[in-house]
TORKOL-4160 file (C-alpha; in steps of 0.2 Angstrom, whole numbers, padded with zeros to 4 digits, m for minus):
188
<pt num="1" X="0155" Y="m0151" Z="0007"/>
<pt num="2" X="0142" Y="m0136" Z="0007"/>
<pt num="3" X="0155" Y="m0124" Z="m0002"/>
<pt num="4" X="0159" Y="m0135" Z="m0012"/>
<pt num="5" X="0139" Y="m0139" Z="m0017"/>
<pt num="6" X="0137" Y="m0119" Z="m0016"/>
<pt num="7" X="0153" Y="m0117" Z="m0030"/>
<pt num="8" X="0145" Y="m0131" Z="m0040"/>
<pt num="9" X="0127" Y="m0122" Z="m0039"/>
<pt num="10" X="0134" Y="m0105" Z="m0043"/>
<pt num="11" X="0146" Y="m0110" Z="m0058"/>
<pt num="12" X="0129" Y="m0117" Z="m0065"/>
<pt num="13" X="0120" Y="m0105" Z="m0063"/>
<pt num="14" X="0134" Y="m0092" Z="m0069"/>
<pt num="15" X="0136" Y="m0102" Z="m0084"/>
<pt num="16" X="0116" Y="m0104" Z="m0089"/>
<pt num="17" X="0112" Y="m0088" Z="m0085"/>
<pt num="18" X="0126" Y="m0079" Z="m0099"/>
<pt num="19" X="0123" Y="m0089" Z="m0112"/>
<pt num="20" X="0121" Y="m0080" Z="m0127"/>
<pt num="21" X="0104" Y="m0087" Z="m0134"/>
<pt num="22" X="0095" Y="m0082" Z="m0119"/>
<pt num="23" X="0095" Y="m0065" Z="m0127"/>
<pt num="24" X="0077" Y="m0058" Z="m0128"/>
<pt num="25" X="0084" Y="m0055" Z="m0148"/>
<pt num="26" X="0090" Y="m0072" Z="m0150"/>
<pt num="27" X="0077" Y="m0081" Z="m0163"/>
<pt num="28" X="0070" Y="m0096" Z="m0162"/>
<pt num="29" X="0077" Y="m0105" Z="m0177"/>
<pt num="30" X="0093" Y="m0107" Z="m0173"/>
<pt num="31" X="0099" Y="m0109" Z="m0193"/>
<pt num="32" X="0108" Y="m0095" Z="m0199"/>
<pt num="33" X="0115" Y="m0094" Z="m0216"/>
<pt num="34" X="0134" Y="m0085" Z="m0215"/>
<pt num="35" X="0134" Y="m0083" Z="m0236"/>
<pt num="36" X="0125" Y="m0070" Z="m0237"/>
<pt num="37" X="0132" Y="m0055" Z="m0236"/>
<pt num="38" X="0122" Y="m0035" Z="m0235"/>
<pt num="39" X="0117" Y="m0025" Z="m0250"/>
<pt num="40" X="0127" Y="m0009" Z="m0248"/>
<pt num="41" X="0121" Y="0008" Z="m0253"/>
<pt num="42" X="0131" Y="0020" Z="m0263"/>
<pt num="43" X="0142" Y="0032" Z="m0253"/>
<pt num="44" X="0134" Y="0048" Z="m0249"/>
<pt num="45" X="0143" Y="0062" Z="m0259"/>
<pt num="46" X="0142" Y="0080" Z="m0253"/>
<pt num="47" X="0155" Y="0080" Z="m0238"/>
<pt num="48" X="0145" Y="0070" Z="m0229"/>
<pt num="49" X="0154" Y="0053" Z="m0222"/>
<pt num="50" X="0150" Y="0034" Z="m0223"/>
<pt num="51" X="0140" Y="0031" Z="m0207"/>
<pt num="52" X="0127" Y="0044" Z="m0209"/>
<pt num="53" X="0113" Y="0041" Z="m0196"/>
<pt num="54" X="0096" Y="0048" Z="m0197"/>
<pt num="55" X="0085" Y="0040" Z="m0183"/>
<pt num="56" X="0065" Y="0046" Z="m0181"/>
<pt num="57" X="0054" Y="0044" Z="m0166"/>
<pt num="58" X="0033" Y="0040" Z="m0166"/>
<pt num="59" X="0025" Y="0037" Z="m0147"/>
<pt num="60" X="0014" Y="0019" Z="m0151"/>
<pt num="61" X="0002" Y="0014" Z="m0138"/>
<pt num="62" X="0003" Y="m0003" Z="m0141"/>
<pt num="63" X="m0014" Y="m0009" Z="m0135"/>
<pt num="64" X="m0022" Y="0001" Z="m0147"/>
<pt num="65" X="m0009" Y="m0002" Z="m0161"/>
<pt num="66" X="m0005" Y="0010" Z="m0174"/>
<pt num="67" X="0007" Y="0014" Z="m0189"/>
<pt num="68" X="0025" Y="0024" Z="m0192"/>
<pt num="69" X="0028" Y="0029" Z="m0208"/>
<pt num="70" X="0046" Y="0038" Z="m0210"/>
<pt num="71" X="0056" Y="0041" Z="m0227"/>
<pt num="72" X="0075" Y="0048" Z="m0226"/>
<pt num="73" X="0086" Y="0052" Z="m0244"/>
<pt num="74" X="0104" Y="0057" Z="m0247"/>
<pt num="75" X="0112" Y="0063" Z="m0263"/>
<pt num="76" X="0124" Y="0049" Z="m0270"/>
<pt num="77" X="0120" Y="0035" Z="m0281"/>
<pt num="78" X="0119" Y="0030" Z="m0298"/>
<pt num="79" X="0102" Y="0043" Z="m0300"/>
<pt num="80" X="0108" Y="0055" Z="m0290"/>
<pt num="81" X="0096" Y="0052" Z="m0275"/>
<pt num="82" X="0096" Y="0036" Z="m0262"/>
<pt num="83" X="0079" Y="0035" Z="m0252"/>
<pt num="84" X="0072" Y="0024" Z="m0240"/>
<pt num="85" X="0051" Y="0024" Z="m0235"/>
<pt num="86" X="0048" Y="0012" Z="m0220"/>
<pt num="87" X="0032" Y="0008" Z="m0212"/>
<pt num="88" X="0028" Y="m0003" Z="m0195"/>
<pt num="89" X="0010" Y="m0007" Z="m0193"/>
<pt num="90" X="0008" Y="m0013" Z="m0174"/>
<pt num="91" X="m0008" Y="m0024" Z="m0173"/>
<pt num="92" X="m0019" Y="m0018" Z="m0157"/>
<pt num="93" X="m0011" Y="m0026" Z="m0141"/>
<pt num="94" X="0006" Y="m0029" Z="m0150"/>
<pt num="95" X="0014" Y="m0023" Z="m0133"/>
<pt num="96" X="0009" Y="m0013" Z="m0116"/>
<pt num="97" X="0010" Y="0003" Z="m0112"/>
<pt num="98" X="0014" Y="0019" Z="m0124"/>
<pt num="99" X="0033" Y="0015" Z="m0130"/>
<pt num="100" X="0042" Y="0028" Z="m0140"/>
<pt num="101" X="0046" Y="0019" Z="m0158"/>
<pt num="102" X="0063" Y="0024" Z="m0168"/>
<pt num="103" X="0067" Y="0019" Z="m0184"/>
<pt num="104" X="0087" Y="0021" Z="m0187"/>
<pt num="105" X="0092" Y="0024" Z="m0209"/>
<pt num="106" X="0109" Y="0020" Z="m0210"/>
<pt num="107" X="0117" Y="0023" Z="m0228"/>
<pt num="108" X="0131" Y="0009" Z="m0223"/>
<pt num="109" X="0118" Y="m0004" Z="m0230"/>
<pt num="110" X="0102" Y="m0009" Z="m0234"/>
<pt num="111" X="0095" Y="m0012" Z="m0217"/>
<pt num="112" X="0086" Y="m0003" Z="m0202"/>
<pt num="113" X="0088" Y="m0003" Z="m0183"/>
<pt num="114" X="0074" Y="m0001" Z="m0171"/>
<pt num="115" X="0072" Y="0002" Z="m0156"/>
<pt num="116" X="0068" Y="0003" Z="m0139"/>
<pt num="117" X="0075" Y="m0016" Z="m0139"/>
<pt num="118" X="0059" Y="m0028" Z="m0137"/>
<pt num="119" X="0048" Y="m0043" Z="m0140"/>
<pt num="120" X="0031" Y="m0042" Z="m0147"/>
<pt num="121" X="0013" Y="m0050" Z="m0140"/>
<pt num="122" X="0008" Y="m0052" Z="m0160"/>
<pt num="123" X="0017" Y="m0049" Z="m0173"/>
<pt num="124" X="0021" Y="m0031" Z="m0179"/>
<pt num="125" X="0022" Y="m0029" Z="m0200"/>
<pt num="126" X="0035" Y="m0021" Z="m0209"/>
<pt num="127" X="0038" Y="m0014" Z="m0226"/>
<pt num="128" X="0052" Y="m0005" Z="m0231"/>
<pt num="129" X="0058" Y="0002" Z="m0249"/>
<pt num="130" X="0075" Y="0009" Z="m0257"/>
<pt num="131" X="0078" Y="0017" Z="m0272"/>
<pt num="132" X="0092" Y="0024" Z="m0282"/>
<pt num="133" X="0104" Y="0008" Z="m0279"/>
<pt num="134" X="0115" Y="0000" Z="m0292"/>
<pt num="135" X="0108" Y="m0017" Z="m0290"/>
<pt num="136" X="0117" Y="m0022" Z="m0306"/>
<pt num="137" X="0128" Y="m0038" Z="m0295"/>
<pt num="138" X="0114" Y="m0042" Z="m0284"/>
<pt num="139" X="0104" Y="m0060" Z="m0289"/>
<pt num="140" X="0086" Y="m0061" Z="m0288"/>
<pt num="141" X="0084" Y="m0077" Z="m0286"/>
<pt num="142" X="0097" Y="m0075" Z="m0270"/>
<pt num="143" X="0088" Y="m0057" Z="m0263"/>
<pt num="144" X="0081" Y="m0060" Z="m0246"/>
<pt num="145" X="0074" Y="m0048" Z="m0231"/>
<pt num="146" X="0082" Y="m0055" Z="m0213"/>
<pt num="147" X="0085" Y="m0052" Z="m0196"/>
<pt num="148" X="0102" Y="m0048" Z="m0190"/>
<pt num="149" X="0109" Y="m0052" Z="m0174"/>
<pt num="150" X="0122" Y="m0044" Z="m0163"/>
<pt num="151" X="0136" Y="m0055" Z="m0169"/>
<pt num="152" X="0130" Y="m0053" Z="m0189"/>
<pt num="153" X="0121" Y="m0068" Z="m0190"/>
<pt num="154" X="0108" Y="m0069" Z="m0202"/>
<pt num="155" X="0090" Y="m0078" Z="m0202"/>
<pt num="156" X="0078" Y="m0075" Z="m0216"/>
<pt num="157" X="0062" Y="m0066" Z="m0211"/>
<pt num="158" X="0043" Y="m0071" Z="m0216"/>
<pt num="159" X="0036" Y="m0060" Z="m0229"/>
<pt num="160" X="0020" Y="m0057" Z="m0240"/>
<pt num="161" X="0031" Y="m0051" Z="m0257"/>
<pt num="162" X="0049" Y="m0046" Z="m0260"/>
<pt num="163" X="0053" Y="m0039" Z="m0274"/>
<pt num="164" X="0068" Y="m0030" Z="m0284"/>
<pt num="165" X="0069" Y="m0020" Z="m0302"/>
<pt num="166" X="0086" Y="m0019" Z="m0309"/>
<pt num="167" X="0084" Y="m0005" Z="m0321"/>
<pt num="168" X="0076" Y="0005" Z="m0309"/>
<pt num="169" X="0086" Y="0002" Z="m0294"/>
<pt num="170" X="0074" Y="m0002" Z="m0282"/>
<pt num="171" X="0071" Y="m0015" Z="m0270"/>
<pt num="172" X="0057" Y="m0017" Z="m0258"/>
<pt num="173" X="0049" Y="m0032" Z="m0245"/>
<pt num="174" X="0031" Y="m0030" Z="m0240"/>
<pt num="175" X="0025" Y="m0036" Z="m0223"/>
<pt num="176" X="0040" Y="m0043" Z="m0216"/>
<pt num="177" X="0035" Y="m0053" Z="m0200"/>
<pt num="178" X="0043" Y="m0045" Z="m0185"/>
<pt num="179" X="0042" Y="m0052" Z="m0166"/>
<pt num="180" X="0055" Y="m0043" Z="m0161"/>
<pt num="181" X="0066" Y="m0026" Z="m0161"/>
<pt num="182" X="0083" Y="m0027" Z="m0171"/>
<pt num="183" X="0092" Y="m0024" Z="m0185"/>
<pt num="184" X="0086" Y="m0030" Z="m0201"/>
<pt num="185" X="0090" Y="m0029" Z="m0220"/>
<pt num="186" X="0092" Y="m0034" Z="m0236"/>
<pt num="187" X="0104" Y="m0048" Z="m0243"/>
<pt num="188" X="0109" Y="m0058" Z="m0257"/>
């Protein structure tokens, strides 16, 4: 009888314990939306491939808060130039101790990786910009900033503006609420 209470206790326990939304990136709406699919950025032209990576580090102290600013450009595009200018603004006591912050460009989409994986105390703002797209098959009325999750689910993200401009290829959301470290992007 013991063994078999101490099987049934640890096959609970096993099972609780890996399930997947106890993630510390796991968010608390549940509702994800499977239409939406990436905004892609033109391929890099100049020999260099696909999955170009440029990653940048700032050390935050996160009870006195504090800013990263970073901007990374490739050539390709239909204006020759693809940038990205990023900004995190952490609020004083967003998180303990002095962590060291990366931001992660990817020219596979439009959409940024941070790191150290972690949660916040308050929430930490971002703002992010990209310019020289061809945005000429993207809908406004369907453009939206979210955060991704490990197996590509998408949940939109709270923001003060979003905001896109055709001609010019540009898209840009201000002050996108982030509580925790991920990937997040652009869709439509």
């Amino acid at each position: 009888m013991k063994k078999l209470l101490t099987f049934l206790i640890f096959s609970a326990l096993l099972f609780f314990g890996c399930n997947q939304e106890s993630e510390i990136t796991s968010p608390v709406n549940n509702s994800s939306n499977h239409q939406l699919k990436l905004i892609s950025l033109p391929t890099p032209s100049g020999g260099l491939t696909v999955e170009d990576e440029y990653t940048v580090f700032k050390d935050i102290n996160g009870k006195a808060g504090g800013s990263f600013w970073a901007s990374y450009s490739y050539n390709g595009g239909p204006s020759g130039t693809v940038y990205m200018n990023s900004g995190l603004n952490f609020p004083a006591n967003s998180f303990s101790g002095i962590k060291n912050i990366s931001q992660t460009f990817s020219s596979t989409g439009a959409a940024m990786v941070f790191g150290p994986p972690m949660q916040f105390n308050t929430t930490v703002y971002y703002s992010l910009k990209i310019g020289g797209l061809d945005l000429s098959g993207v809908n406004p009325q369907t453009l939206d900033f979210v955060y991704i999750d490990a197996n590509g689910n998408m949940y939109p993200c709270e923001y003060s503006s979003i905001a896109i401009d055709i001609e010019s290829g540009v898209l840009a959301v201000y002050n996108a609420e982030i509580n925790h470290f991920s990937r997040y992007g652009f869709v439509n």
